[in-house]
C-alpha positions as a printed NumPy array, in Angstrom:
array([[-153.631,  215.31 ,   62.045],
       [-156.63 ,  217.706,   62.36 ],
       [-156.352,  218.305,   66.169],
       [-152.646,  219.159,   65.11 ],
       [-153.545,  221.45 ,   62.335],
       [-156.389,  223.135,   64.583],
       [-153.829,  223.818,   67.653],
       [-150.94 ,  225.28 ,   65.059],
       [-153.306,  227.664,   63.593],
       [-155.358,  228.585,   66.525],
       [-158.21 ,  227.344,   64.81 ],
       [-160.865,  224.94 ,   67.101],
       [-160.892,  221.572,   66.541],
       [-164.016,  219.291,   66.424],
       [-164.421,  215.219,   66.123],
       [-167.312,  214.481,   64.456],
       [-166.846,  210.869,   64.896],
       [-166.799,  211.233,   68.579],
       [-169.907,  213.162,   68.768],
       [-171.288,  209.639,   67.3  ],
       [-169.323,  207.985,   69.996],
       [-170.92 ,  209.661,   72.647],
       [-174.503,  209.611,   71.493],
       [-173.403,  205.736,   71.223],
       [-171.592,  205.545,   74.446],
       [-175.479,  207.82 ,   75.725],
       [-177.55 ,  204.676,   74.061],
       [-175.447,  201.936,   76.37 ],
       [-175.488,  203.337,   79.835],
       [-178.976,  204.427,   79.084],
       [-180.917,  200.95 ,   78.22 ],
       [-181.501,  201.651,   74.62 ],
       [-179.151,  198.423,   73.253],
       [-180.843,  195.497,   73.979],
       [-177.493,  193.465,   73.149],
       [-177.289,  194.61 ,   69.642],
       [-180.157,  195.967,   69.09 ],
       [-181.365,  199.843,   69.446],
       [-184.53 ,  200.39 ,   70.834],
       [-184.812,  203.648,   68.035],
       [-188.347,  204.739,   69.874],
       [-186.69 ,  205.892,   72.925],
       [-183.372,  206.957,   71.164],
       [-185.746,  209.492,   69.187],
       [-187.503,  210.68 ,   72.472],
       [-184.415,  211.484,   73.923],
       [-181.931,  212.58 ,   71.389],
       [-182.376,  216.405,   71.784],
       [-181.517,  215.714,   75.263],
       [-177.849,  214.677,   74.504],
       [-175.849,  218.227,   73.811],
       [-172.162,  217.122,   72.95 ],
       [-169.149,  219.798,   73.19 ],
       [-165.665,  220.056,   73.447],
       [-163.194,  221.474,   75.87 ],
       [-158.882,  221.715,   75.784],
       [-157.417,  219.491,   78.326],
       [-154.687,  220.948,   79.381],
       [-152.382,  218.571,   80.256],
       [-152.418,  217.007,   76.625],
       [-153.15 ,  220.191,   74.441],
       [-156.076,  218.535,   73.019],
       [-159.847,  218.451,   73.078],
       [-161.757,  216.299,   75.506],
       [-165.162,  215.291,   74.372],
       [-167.891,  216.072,   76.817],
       [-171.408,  214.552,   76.584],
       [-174.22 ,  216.534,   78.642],
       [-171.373,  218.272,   80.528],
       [-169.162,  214.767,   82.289],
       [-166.327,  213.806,   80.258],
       [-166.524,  210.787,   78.287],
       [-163.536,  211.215,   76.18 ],
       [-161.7  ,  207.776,   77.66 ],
       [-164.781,  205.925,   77.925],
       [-166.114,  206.625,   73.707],
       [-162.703,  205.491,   72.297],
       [-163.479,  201.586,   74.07 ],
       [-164.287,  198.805,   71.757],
       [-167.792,  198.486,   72.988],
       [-168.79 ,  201.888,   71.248],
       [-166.374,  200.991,   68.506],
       [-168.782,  198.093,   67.626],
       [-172.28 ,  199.6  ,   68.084],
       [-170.995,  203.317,   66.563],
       [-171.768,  202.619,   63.061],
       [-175.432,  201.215,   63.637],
       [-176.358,  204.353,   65.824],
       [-174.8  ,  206.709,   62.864],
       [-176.984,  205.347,   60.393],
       [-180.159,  206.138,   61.978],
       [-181.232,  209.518,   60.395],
       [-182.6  ,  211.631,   63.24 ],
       [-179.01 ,  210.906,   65.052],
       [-177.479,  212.341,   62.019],
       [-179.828,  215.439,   61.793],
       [-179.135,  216.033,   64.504],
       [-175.591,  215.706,   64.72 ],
       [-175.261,  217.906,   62.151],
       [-177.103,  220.386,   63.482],
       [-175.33 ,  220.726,   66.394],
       [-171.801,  220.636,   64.173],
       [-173.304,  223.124,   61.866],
       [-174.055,  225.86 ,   65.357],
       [-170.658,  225.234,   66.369],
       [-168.782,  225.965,   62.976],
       [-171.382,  229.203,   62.222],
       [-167.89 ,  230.757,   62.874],
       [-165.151,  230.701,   60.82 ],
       [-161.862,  229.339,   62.116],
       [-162.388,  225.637,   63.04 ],
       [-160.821,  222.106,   61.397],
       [-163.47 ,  219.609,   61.867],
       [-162.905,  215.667,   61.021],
       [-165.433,  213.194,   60.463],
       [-166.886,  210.792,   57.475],
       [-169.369,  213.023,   56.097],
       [-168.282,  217.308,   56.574],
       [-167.295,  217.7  ,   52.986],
       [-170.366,  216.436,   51.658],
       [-173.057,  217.041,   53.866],
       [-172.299,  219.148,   57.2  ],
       [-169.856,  221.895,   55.327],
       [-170.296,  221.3  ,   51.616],
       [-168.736,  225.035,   51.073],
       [-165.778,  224.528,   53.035],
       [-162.685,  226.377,   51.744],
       [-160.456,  223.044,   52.261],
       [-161.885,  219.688,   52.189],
       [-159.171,  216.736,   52.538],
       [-160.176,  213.094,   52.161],
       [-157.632,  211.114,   54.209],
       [-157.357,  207.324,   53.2  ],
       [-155.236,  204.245,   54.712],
       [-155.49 ,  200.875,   54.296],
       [-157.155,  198.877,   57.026],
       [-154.347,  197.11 ,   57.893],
       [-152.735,  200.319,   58.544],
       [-155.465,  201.867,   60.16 ],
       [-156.323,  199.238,   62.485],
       [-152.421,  199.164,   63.57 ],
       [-152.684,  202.654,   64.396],
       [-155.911,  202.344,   66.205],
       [-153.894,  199.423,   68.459],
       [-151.572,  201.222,   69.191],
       [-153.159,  203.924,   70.623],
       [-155.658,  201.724,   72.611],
       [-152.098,  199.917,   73.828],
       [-150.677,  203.485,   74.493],
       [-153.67 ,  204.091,   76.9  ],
       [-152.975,  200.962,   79.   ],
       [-156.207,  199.35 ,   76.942],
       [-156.334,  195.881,   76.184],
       [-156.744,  195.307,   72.179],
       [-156.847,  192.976,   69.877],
       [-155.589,  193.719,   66.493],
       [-157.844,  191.356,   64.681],
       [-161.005,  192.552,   66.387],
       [-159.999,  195.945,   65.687],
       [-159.52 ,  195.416,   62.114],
       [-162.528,  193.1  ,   61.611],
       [-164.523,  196.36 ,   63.142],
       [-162.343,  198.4  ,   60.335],
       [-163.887,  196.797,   57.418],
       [-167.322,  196.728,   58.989],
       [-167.487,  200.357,   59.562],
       [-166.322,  201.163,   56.21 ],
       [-168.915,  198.893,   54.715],
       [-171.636,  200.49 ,   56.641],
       [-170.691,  204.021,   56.353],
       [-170.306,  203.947,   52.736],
       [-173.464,  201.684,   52.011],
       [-175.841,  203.395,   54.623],
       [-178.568,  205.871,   53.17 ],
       [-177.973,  209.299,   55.076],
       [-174.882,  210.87 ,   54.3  ],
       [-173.257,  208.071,   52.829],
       [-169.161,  207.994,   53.358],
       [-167.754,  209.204,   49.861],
       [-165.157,  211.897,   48.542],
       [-166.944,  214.945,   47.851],
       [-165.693,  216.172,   44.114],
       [-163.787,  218.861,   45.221],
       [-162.035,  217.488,   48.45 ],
       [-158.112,  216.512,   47.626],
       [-157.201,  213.419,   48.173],
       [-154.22 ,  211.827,   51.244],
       [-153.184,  208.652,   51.028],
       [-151.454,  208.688,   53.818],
       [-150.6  ,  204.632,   54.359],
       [-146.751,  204.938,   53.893],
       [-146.834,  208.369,   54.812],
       [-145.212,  209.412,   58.4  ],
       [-146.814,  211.702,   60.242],
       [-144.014,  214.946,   59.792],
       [-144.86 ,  213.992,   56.08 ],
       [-148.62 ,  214.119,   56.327],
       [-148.31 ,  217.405,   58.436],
       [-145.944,  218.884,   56.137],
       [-148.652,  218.346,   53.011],
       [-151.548,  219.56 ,   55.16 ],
       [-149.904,  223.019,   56.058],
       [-149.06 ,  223.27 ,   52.358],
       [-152.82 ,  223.255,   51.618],
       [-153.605,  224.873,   54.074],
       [-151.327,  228.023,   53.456],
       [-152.43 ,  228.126,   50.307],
       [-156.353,  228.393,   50.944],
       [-155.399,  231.224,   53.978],
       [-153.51 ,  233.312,   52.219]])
């Protein structure tokens, strides 16, 4: 819905979340998990060494996510990252500076960013702040179906089970805990399709750009 927004308007579009994914994605193939377990030392030695950006692919219209200049965008969205994302977001020099690096790329007006925590920490004065809601269920059929739609193997279960546990960590995790900032509005958008969601989200929009 945001990449959408971002390409209608001309506006550029950045994922938080897969920022995470790549610094994530960074801590596998570089020997800081140790199964489950982050080896935080040598993620801190070498976390201003992963620059994330984003460039338009082409052939889809949307944003690929680059980490230290290779793509990774196919390679963050895989359920491995999916499961050790949330413990690697907690940890607050990743956050710090994740922000930071969000914060240089939005000093200019004119982007839609997405991600658990802009409203309330990254861009607490942004002109429109939406808090978009599902239920698991839904989400974590929507999530399987894209995996599916990539030629991915997925299991629905797994995927929802990793759902709930992200929520639960996000929202219970010290640094820039997962909450509705006071002023965001609110889209529930479980029943909602997704000509419906746009059509509400270019109605806010239009009114805040005016």
């Amino acid at each position: 819905m945001a990449k959408d927004l971002a390409r209608e308007v001309g506006y550029i579009y950045i994922d938080s979340g897969a920022m995470y994914r790549a610094v994530t994605l960074y801590s596998i193939e570089n020997g800081i998990f140790n199964g489950d377990v982050i080896d935080t030392e040598k993620l801190k030695k070498e976390i201003k060494n992963i620059r994330i950006s984003f460039q338009l692919n082409k052939e889809t219209g949307r944003p690929d996510t680059y980490l230290n200049g290779v793509n990774v965008e196919n390679k963050i969205r895989s359920m491995e990252v999916s499961s050790k994302v949330s413990p690697i977001s907690t940890l607050d020099f990743v956050r710090e500076e994740m922000v930071a690096q969000q914060q240089a790329m939005g000093k200019e007006k004119g982007i839609v960013m997405d991600g658990r925590d802009i409203g309330t920490t990254v861009f607490p004065d942004a002109e429109l702040k939406i808090f978009v809601t599902a239920t698991p269920e839904i989400r974590a059929q929507r999530r399987y179906d894209e995996l599916k739609a990539k030629g991915q193997e997925a299991s629905f279960d797994e995927i929802l089970e990793n759902v709930k546990q992200r929520d639960y960590i996000d929202q219970n995790r010290e640094v820039s805990p997962l909450r509705k900032a006071e002023d965001a509005l609110l889209l529930d958008n479980t029943h909602l399709s997704i000509e419906e969601q746009k059509k509400w989200l270019f109605g806010q929009f239009n009114k805040v750009s005016k």
